[in-house]
N, C-alpha and C positions, 0 to 999 in steps of 0.2 A: 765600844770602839774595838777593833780586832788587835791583835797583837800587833799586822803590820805596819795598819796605820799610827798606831799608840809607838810605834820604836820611828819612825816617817817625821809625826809630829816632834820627838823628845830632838830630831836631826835639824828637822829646820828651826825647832826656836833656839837649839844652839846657835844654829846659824846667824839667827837675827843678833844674838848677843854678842858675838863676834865683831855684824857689822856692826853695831852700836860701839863697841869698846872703839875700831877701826876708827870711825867718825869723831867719837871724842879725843883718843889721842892727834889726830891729825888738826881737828879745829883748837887743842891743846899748842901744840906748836906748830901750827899756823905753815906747815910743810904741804901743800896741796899736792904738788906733784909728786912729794914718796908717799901720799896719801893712795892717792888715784893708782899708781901701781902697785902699792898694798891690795885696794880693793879689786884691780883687774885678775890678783894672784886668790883672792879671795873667791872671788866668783867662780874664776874655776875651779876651784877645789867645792867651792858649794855645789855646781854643775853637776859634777862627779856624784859626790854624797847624796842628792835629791836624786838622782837616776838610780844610783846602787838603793836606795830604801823607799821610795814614792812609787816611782817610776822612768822608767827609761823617755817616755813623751814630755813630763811635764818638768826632768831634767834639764833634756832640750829646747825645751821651753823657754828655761830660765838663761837659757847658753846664750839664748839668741835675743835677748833682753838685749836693745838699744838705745843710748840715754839720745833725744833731741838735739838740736842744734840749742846752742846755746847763745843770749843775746847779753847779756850783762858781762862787764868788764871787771864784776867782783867774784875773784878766784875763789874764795870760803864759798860763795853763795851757789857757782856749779858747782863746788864737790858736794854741800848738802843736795841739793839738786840731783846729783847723780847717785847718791847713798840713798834718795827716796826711789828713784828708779829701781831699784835692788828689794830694799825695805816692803813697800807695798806688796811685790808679788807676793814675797816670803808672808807677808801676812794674811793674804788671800789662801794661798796655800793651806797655811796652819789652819785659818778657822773651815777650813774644806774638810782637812784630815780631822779635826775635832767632832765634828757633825758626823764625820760617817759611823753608821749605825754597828752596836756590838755585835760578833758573830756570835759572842757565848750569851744562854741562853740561861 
């Protein structure tokens, strides 16, 4: 793995840990909506950090992540709903940056 992608991956799975802590404190007290704007303020700043270490495409990439319409009337059930919306890419991402091959020989 190159150095870049090795400093890329150590950014996004901070990230993921983040949104985990995010998730469990908000499904901790049951607060969705200072949830949901924790994670809107999260996102951007992941936004940012994926473009400054990844790449500039696959930042905006994740910028432009938007969760579906939502049909259930249980407010816990969108916010995990919307924490997987975020969750999966970050994990497609990682196991992307993990695979790619060492430059050093």
């Amino acid at each position: 793995m190159s150095p870049d992608a090795e400093t890329g991956l150590s950014i996004v799975l901070r990230q993921l840990e983040e949104l985990e802590a995010l998730s469990k404190q908000t499904l901790q007290d049951l607060n969705t909506v200072a949830g949901t704007e924790r994670l809107l303020k999260w996102k951007a700043r992941t936004a940012g950090l994926i473009s400054n270490a990844v790449g500039q495409q696959q930042g905006s990439a994740f910028a432009g992540i938007q969760p579906g319409p939502s049909f259930t009337n249980d407010l816990v059930e969108e916010f995990t709903d919307l924490v997987d919306c975020y969750r999966i890419p970050l994990q497609t991402l990682a196991k992307q940056l993990s695979q790619t091959p060492s430059s050093r020989s």
